[in-house]
C-alpha positions in Angstrom: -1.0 253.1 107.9 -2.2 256.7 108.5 -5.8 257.3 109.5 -8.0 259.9 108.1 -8.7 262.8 110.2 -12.4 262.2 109.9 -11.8 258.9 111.8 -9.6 260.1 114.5 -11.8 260.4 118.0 -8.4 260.6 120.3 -5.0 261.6 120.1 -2.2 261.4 122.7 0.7 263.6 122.7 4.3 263.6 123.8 5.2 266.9 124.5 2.4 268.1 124.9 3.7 271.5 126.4 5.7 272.6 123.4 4.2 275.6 121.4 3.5 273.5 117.9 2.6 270.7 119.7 -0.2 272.8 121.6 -1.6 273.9 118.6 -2.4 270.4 117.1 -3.6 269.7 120.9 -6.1 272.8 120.1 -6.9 272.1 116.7 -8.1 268.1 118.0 -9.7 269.4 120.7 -12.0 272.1 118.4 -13.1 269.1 116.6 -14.8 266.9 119.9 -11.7 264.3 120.2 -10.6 263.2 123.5 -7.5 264.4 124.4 -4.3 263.2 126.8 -0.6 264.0 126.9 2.4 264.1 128.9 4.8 266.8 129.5 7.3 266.9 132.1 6.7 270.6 133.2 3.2 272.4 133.8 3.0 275.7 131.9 0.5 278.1 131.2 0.0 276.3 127.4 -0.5 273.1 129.6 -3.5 274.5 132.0 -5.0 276.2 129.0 -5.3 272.8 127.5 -6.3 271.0 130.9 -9.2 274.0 130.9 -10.1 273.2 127.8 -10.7 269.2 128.4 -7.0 267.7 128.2 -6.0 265.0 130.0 -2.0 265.9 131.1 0.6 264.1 132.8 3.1 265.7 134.6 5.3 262.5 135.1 6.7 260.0 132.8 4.6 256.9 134.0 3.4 254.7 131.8 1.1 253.4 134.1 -0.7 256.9 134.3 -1.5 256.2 130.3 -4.8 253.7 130.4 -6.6 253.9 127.4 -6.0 253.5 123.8 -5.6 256.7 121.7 -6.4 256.2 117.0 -3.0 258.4 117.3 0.1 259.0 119.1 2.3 262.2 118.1 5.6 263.2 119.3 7.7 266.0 119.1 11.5 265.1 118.0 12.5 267.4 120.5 11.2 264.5 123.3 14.3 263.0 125.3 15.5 259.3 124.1 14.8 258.3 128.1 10.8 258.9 127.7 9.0 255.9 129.2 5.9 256.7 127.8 7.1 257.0 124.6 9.1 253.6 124.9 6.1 251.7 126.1 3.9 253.0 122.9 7.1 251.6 120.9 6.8 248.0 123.0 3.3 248.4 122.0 4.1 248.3 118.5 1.9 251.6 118.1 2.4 253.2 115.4 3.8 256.9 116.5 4.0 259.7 114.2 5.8 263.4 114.5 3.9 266.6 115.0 5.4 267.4 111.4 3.3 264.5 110.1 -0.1 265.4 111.4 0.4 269.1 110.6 1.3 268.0 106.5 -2.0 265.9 107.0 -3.9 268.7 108.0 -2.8 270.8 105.8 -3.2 268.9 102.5 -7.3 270.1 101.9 -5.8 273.7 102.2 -4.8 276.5 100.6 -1.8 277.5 102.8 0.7 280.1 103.4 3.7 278.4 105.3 6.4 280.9 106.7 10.0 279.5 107.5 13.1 281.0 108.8 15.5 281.1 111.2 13.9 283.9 113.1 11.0 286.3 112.1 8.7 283.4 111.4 6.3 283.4 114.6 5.9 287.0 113.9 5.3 287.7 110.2 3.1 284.4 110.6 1.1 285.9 113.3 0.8 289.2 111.6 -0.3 286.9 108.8 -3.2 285.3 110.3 -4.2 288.6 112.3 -4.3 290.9 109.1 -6.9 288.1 107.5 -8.9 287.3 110.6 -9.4 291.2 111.5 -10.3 292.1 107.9 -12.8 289.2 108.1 -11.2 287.4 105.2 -11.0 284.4 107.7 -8.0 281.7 108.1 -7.1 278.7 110.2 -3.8 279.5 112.0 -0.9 277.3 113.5 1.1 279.7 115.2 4.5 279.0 116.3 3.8 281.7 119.4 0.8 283.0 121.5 -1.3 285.6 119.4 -1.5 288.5 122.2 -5.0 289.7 120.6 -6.8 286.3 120.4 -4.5 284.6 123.6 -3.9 281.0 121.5 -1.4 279.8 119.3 -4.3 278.0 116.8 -7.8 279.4 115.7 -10.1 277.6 113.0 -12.0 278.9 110.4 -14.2 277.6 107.4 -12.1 279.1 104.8 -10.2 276.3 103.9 -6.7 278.6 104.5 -4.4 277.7 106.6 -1.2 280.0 108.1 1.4 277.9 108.9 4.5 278.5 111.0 6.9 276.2 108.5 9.8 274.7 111.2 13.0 273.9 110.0 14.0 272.0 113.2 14.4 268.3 112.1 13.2 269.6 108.4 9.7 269.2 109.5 8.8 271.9 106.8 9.7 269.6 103.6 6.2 268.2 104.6 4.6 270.8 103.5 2.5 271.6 100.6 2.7 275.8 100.5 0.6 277.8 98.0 2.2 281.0 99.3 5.6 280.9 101.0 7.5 283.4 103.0 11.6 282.3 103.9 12.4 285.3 106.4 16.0 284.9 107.2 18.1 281.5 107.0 21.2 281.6 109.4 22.9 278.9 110.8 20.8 277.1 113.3 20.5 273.1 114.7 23.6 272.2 113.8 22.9 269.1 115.6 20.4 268.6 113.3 21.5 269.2 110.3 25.3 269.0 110.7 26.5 271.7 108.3 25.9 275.4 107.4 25.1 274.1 103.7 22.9 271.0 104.6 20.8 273.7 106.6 20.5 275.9 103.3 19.7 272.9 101.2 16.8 272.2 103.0 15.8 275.7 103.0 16.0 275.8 99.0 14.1 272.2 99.1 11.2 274.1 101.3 11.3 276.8 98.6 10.5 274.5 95.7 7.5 273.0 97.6 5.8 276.0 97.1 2.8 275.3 94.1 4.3 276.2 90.5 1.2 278.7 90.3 2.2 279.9 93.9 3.8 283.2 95.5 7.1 283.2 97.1 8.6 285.8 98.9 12.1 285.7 100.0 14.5 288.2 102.1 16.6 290.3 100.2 19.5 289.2 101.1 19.0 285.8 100.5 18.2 286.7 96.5 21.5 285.9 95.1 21.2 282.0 96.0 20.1 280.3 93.3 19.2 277.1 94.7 15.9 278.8 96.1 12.5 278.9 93.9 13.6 281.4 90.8 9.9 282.6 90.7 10.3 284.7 93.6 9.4 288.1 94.8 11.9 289.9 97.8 11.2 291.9 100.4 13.3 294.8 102.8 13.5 297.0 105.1 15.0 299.7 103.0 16.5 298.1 100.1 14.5 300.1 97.4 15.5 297.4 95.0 13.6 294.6 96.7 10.0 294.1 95.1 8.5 295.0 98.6 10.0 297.4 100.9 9.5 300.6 103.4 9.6 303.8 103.4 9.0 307.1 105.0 9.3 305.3 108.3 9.1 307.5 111.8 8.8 306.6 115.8 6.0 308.4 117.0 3.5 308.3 119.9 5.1 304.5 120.8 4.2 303.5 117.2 5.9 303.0 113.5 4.8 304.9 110.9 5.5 304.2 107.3 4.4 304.0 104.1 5.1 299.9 101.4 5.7 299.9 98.3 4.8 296.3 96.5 5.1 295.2 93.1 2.7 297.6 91.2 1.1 299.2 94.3 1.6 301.6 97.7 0.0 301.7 100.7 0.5 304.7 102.8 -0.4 306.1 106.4 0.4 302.7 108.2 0.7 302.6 111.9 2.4 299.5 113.7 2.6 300.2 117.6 4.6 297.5 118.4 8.8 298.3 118.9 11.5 297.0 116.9 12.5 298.3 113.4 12.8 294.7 112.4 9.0 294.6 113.4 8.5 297.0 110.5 10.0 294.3 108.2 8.3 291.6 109.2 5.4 293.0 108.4 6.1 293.7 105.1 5.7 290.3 103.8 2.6 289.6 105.8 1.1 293.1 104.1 2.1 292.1 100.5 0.3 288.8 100.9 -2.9 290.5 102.5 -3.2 292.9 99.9 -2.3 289.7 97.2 -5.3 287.5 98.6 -7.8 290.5 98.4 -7.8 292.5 101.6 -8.9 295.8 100.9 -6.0 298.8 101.8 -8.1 300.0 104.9 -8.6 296.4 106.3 -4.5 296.3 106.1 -3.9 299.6 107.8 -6.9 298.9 110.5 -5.5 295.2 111.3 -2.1 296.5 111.7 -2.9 299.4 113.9 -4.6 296.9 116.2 -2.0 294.5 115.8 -1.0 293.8 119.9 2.3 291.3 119.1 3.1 288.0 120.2 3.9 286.5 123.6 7.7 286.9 124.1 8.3 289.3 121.1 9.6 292.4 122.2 6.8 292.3 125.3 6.9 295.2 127.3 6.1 294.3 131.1 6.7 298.0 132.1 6.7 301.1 129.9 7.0 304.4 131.6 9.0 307.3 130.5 12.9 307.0 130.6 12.6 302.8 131.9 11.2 299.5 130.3 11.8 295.9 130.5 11.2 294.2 127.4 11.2 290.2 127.4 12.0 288.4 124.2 12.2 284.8 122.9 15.4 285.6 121.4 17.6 282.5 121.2 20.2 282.9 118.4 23.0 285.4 117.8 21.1 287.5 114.8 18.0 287.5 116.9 20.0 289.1 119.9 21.4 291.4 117.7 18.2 292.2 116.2 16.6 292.5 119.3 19.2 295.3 121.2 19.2 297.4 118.0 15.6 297.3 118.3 15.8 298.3 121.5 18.2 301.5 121.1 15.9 302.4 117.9 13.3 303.2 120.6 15.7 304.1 123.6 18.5 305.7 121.6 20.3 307.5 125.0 19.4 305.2 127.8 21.6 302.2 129.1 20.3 298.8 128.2 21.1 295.9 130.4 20.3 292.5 128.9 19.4 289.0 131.0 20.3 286.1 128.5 20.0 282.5 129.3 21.6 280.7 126.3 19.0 277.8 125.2 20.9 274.7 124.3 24.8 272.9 124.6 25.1 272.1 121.3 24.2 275.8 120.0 26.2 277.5 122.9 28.9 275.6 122.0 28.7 276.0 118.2 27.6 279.8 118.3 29.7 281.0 121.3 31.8 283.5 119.2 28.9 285.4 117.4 27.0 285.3 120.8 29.6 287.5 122.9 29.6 289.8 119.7 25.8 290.3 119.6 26.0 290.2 123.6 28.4 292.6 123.4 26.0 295.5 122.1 24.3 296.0 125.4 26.2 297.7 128.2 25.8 295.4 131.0 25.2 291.4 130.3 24.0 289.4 133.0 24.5 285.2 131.6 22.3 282.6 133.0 23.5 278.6 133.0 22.5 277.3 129.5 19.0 275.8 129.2 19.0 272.3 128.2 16.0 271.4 126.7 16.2 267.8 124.9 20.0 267.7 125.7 22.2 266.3 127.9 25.2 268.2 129.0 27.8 269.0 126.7 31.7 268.7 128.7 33.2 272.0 129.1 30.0 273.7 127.4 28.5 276.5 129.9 27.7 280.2 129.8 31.3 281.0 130.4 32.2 279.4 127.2 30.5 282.9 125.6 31.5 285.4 128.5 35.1 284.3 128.0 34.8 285.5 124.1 32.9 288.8 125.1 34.5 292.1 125.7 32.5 293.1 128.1 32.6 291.8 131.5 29.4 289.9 132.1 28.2 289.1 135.5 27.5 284.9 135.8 23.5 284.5 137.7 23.4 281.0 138.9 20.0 281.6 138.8 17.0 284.2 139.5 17.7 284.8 142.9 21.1 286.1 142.0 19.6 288.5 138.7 16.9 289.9 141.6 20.0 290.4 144.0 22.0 292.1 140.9 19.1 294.4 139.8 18.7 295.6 143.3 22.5 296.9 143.6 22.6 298.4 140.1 19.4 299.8 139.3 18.8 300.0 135.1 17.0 302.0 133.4 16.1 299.7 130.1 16.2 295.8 131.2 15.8 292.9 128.8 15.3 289.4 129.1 16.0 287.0 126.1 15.8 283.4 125.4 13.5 280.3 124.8 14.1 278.3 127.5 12.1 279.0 131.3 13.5 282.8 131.5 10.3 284.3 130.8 9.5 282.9 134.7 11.8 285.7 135.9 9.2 288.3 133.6 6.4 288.8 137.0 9.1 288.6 139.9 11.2 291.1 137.5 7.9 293.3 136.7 7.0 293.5 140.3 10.5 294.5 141.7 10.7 297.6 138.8 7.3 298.4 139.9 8.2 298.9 143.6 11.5 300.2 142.6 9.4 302.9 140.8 6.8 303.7 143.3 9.6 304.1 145.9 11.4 306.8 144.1 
């Protein structure tokens, strides 16, 4: 039996490190309750939340764990082997997912839930920025850290939440969306959901959640599937035909500049300084649904001109004239290919090498052929070994499994040491990191290197 989040004092949390997990972490710990979780890696989201009164483990001891907790809340993404988590099981405790709690919380709400296979931390964090800057106030539950406010969860007392809607293990069916963005639905955790179309299903299921008096907004080119919501409203980049879409749009001074067109209204003169013409798209949802709750045109063009990003999205480290290194949380084939078109939309006649470390066994192994064609974009590819995460191995699944398919010769790092060693012999002038595994450790070693590298020349 579920406990009412009135009577909950302390919560305990299995993976506590992970980015959604952190935020229910937060949003426990901004109410008084008492804290504690286990993780098997210290990160910066983990000594944030030891700063701010969590009690973390670092190993899987069961001993370490000495009090009772009104909760326990996992992440599915936690391995089977957990001894922490099999001792609350011997317990007979009473253990309930991350999606659970977050449905829970979000039930007094009015609340805008974003889903999608990629796009989603972004246009949700543009979101949640465009209504906190304007002073229309939100709660968020961000799927990435907010570079202007440094947290991946803020409260508010507007009962409004934004909502990062994860697909991962369907954990957005739980979800009760008054507005509803779907950004982009490509095939992803196939382990999951075993097949292209049991993926979309789910999808369509998310998109009929969404309150019959409620706003959905859908991409483009997902419009002709008529399993999703049919009340829907679309959004592009430059498909005039799409209810919301952009215009005018030119790179200037490091910055965007466009002009939207939405339904029955435009708003011009808008400035996003952020890089990536898929940027420009994602914010076009997150402006038609600022101006839709009320936000007056100049609080829309002043949030988004102050708009800093999100952690891992298209982050420059180093940004001088003719060189950058951009690292990005790009995990999945579209997203790479996203990302290195971004990337030559801002550096059109420079050479772009790319550092990807490939973030899972099951997805190397079920995407390798659209990964050495997205790969294939840059001019020099430099393949890390393949992150596991909550897998084991995989038998005759590694990085080669994708160089093999690329036309491009890549260059195999067994690790950073050997990416240093490679950047050193052939000096670049654009460099990109990508994935969502531990890659974004290489980002200071990397930034300090360039940064001699450009005071010695």
């Amino acid at each position: 039996m579920r406990k009412k989040l009135e009577d909950i004092q302390s919560a305990f949390f299995i993976g506590i490190g992970g980015i959604g997990m952190s935020a229910l972490a937060r949003y426990f710990l901004s109410r008084g309750c008492r804290v504690a979780g286990y993780d098997r890696t210290p990160t910066a989201l983990t000594h944030t939340l030891a700063d701010m009164g969590a009690n973390i483990l670092y190993t899987d001891d069961p001993g370490q764990v000495k009090v009772d907790f009104d909760i326990v809340v996992y992440t599915p993404a936690i391995s089977s082997h957990c001894q922490i988590m099999a001792m609350f099981l011997a317990q007979q405790a009473r253990l309930w997912k991350r999606s659970d709690v977050l449905g829970w919380i979000s039930e007094g709400n009015q609340n805008i839930c974003i889903a999608g296979t990629h796009g989603k931390t972004t246009v949700s964090t543009m979101i949640a920025h465009l209504l906190r800057h304007s002073g229309f106030g939100c709660n968020a539950f961000l799927g990435g850290i907010s570079t202007n406010y440094n947290t991946n969860f803020w409260g508010d007392v507007r009962p409004l939440a934004v909502i990062e809607a994860d697909e991962y293990d369907r954990s957005f069916l739980k979800l009760t969306p008054d507005i509803s963005v779907i950004t982009s639905m490509d095939p992803d955790h196939l382990d999951i959901y075993g097949t292209e179309e049991a993926m979309c299903d789910a999808y369509a299921a998310f998109s009929q959640k969404t309150r019959p008096e409620g706003l959905f907004i859908v991409h483009h080119k997902l419009s002709h599937l008529g399993a999703l919501r049919s009340s829907r409203s679309t959004y592009s980049l430059d498909q005039r035909s799409a209810d919301i879409h952009a215009t005018n749009i030119i790179v200037a001074e490091g910055a965007y500049h466009y002009d939207v067109h939405a339904w029955d209204w435009t708003l011009t003169q808008l400035r996003l300084p952020m890089g990536g013409r898929h940027n420009v798209e994602n914010s076009l949802p997150a402006i038609a649904i600022a101006h839709y709750l009320g936000v007056s045109d100049d609080g829309i063009r002043e949030g988004l001109a102050s708009f800093r990003g999100v952690r891992r999205r298209f982050e420059f480290h180093l940004q001088q004239p003719g060189r950058a290194f951009i690292d990005d949380y790009a995990h999945h084939p579209e997203e790479l290919r996203v990302l290195i078109e971004g990337v030559r939309d801002l550096y059109p006649a420079s050479t772009l090498t790319l550092v990807f470390q490939p973030h899972l066994f099951s997805r190397t192994r079920d995407l390798a052929e659209v990964f050495a064609s997205s790969l294939d974009l840059a001019d020099q590819v430099l393949l890390m070994p393949v992150y596991p995460a909550r897998e084991e191995p995989i038998p005759g699944v590694d990085s080669s499994l994708i160089a093999e398919r690329m036309q491009r010769q890549p260059f195999l790092a067994e690790g950073p040491g050997e990416v240093l060693d490679w950047l050193e012999a052939y000096p670049t002038e654009i460099l990109v990191t990508a994935g969502a595994g531990d890659i974004d450790r290489l980002a200071v070693p990397i930034q300090k290197f360039l940064s001699k590298q450009v005071h010695a020349s």
